[in-house]
N, C-alpha and C positions, 0 to 999 in steps of 0.2 A: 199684675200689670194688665190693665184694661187692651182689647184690641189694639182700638185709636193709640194710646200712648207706644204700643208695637210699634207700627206703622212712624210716627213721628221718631222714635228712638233710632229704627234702620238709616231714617233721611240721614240723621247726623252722625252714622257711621262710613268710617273709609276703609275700601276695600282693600288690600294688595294688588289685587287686580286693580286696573283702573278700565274702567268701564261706564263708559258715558254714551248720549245718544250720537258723537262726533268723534268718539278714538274707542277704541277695543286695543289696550296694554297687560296682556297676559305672563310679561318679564317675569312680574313679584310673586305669579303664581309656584309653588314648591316642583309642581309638575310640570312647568313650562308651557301648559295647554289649558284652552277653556275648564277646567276643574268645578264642574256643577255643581258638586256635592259644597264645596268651597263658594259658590254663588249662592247656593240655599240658605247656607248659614249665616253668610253675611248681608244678604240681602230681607231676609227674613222670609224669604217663600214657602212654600209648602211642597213637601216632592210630591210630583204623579203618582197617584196609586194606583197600583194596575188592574185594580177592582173595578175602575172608572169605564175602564174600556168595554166588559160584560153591561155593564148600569149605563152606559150609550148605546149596544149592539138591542138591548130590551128595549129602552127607548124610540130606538129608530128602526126597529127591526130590517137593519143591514149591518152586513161587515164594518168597522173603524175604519177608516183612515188607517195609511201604512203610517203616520205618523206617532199616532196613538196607539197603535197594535204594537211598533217599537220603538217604543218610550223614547222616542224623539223628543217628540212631549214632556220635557222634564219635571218643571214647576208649574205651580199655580199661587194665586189667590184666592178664595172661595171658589175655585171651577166645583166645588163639589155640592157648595152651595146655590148655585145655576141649574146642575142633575136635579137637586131634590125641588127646588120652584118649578121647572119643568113639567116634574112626575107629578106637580098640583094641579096642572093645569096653567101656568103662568108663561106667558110670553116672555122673550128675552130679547136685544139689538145687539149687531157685532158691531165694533169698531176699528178699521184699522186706516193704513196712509201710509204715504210714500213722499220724500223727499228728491224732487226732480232735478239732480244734478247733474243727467246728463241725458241723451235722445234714448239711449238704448241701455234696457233692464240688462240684468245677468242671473242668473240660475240663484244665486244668493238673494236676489230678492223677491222670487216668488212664494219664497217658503209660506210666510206668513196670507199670503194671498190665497193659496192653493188650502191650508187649513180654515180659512175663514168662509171661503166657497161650500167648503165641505160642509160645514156648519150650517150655512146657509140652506143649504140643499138639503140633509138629511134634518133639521128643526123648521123649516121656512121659517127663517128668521131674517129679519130687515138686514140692511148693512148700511154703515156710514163709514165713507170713504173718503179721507182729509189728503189734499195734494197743497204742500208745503212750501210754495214756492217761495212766497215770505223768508221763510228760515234761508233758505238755500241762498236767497240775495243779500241776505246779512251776516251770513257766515261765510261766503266763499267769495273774497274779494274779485277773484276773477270773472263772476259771471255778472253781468247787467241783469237788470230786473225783466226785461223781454227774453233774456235765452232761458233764463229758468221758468218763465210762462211759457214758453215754446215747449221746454222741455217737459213742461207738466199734460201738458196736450198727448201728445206722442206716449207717456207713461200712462196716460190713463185708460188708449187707443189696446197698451201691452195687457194694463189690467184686466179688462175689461174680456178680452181672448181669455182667461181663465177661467171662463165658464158663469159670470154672474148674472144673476135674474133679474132684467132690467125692470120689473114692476117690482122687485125688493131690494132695490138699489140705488143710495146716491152720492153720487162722485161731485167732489166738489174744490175748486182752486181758492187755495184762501185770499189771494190778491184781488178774487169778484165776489166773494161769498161770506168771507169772517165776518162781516159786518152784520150779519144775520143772528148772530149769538155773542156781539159786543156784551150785551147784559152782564151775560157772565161769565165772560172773559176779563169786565171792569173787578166782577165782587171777587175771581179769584187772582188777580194780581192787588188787590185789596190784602189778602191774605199772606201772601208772600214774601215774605221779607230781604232784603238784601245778602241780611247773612245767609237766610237759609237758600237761598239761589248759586251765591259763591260754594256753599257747603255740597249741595245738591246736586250739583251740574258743574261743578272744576270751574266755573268761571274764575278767571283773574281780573285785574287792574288795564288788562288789553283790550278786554269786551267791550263792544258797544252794547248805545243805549237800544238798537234791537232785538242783540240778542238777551239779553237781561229783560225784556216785555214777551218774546215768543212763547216761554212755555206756556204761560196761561191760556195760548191761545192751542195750544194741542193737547191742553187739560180738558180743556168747553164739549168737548165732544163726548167726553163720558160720562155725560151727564145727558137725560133724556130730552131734558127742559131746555137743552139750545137748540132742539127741532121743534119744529109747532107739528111734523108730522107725527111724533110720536109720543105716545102718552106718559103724562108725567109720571114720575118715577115707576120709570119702567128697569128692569136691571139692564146691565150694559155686561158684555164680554168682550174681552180685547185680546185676542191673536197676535202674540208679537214677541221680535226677538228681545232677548233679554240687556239688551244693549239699550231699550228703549224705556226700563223699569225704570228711568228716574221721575221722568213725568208722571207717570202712574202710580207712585210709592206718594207723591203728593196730591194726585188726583182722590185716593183712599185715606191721606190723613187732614185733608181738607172738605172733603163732603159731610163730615157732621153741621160744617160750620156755615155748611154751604144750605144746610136741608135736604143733600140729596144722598142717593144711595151709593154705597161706594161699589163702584166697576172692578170687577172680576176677571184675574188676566190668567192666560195660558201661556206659558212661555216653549218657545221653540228653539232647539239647538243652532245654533249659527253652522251653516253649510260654510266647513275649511275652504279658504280657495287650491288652488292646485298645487301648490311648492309646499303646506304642509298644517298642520292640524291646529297651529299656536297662531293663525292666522285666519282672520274671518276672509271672504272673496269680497274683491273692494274693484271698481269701477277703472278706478286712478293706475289698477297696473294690468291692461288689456294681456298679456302673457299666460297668466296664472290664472284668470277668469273667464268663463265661457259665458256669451252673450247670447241672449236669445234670439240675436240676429245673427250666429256665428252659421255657417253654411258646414254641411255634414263632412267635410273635410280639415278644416280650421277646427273643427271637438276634434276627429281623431288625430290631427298634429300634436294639441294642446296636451291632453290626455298622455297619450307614448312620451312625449319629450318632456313635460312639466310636473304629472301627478308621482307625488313622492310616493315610494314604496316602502310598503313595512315586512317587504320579504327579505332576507336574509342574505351577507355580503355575497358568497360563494353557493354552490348547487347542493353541497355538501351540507354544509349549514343548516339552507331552506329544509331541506329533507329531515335533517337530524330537530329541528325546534322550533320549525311551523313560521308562518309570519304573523308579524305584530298588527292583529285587525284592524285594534284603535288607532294605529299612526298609517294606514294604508290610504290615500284618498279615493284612491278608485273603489275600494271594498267601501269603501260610508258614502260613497254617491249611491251606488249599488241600493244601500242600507233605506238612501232617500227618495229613490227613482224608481225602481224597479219594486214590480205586482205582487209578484209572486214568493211570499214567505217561505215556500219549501225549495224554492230555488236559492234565496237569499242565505237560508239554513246550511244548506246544502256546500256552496260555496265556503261560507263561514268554515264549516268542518275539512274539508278536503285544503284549503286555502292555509288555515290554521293548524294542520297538522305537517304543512311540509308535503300534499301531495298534487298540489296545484299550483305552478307557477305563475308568478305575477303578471306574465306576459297575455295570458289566459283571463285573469283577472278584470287585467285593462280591454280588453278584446270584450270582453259582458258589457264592462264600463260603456266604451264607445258604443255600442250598439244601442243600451238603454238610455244614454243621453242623447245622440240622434233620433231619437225617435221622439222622445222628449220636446226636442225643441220643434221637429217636424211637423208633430199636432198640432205645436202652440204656433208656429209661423201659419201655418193654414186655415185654424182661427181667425188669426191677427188678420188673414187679407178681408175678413168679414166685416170688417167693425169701418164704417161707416160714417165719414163726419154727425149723418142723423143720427147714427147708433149713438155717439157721444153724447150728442146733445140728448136725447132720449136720458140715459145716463145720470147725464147733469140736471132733469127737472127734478122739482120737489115733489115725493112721494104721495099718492094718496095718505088721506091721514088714516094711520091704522088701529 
């Protein structure tokens, strides 16, 4: 079976999980939690090989990413085919975006930001940055078309604090901007067909005629040829949680047909929110999510009162059989937040053995997500209507 027919085959399979870019339903999973090994297969990814991280550290001669040192980083598509163009000499663009559905990010959506940065910075490598407001007014009856451009404004204000290089940078709202790579926005909803959009994206018989036209328009982007700044078929990388792999599973089985080269995605574990690990952090339940405008008291309420524990019921217990790391939230904030690999180690061991209480745990937790959001609010007071706009121009071409 040729690549291309891969790629077409996975579109027209269903998960037990259900996992779309609009719900994460990890019920039908056997483990009741995100099951990556169980998303490899069904999705047809490629696992991270931890080879990857040595053949980046060569490359860039710095340390990885705490993401990619532990295999956060789960899957790919060709990421490995990106390393060896690279090591030719060959330039690559990241892609990533954000759906504006509300004024203020949370810790769960910077994952993808913060790997894409990194990218950036250790390859100078271009970024295109897609704000989706579009989608968000056609799928969330409750917002009008101004609050979710409002909202995109203010999202890009958060982006932007994460560190990216405004002359390899551009951010852009699709309600002033799509209209720049119509072309081929037209040739790939040309390509799509009805059924495979129901098949592909859960849509039913309730969808409007919006949302059944969007994805092509968050396909366009992984493709070079919808920027005049960037040279045609240039490769593309896409940073992104795995919730977002249904646009991109067509974005890679429609570029032959497109003439362009298929985009090469990194997938990143979705950050649990606070009440437990079978749950992605979502917006809609302010309790269980920490916001990046949460003030350093609001994380440690949230954290002590909400983050599930996978220590053990009794003190007895804990001691005799360790706690359960993978169902800990504060230990995998830890996992995501925090620098230091022999502290993280360290933890792990003492934690997992029954000889570090959870309370201990949570106490690291808070300290490293304060500080976390501390950096990024003190950023954030930098960014400048001009900085935006800056931002928003089109790139030299490179």
């Amino acid at each position: 079976m040729t690549e291309n027919n891969k790629d077409k085959e996975v579109n027209e399979k269903l998960t037990n999980m259900k996992i779309t870019p609009w719900e994460v339903d990890v019920s039908g999973s056997a483990k009741g939690t995100f099951d990556y090994d169980h998303i490899i297969e069904q999705f047809g990814c490629q696992k991270f090989d931890p080879s990857f991280v040595q053949k980046i550290q060569e490359a860039t001669k710095e340390l990885p990413h705490v993401f990619l040192r532990r295999s956060l980083c789960f899957a790919h598509r060709d990421f490995d085919k990106i390393l060896e163009m690279y090591k030719e000499g060959k330039k690559f663009y990241l892609y990533t975006g954000r759906g504006p559905s509300s004024e203020a990010m949370h810790l769960g959506h910077s994952i993808s930001f913060l790997v894409c940065q990194y990218f950036q910075k250790a390859f100078n490598a271009p970024v295109v940055i897609q704000m989706t407001d579009d989608e968000k007014f056609v799928f969330k009856n409750n917002l009008s078309l101004a609050e979710v451009t409002g909202f995109g404004y203010e999202n890009m204000k958060d982006i932007i604090a994460f560190g990216f290089d405004p002359e390899l940078t551009y951010i852009f709202l699709n309600s002033e901007s799509s209209h720049y790579f119509e072309e081929n926005t037209l040739k790939i909803s040309k390509m799509i067909s009805l059924n495979e959009a129901f098949k592909v994206f859960g849509f039913d018989m309730s969808a409007n005629c919006g949302m059944l036209s969007f994805p092509s328009k968050e396909i366009a982007p992984a493709y070079s040829s919808s920027f005049s700044f960037l040279p045609k078929q240039m490769p593309c990388l896409i940073p992104a949680a795995v919730d977002q792999d249904p646009y991109f599973r067509l974005a890679r089985d429609k570029a032959r047909g497109l003439g362009e080269l298929k985009p090469a995605t990194l997938y990143v574990s979705l950050l649990p929110d606070l009440r437990g690990i079978d749950r992605k952090m979502s917006a809609s339940d302010e309790s269980s999510s920490i916001f990046l405008c949460d003030t350093p008291e609001e994380i440690a309420v949230k954290i002590k009162k909400h983050a599930f524990s996978g220590g053990q019921e009794t003190l007895e217990l804990h001691k005799k059989h360790g706690a359960d790391l993978q169902k800990d939230i504060a230990f995998q904030y830890l996992r995501f937040f925090m620098d230091d690999d022999k502290e993280v180690d360290r933890i792990a061991t003492e934690y997992g053995s029954g000889r570090m209480m959870t309370s201990e745990v949570k106490e690291k937790c808070i300290s490293v997500v304060q500080k976390f959001v501390k950096n990024f609010q003190e950023k954030r007071k930098e960014v400048t209507e001009d900085v935006v706009k800056k931002f928003m121009s089109k790139l030299k071409k490179i």
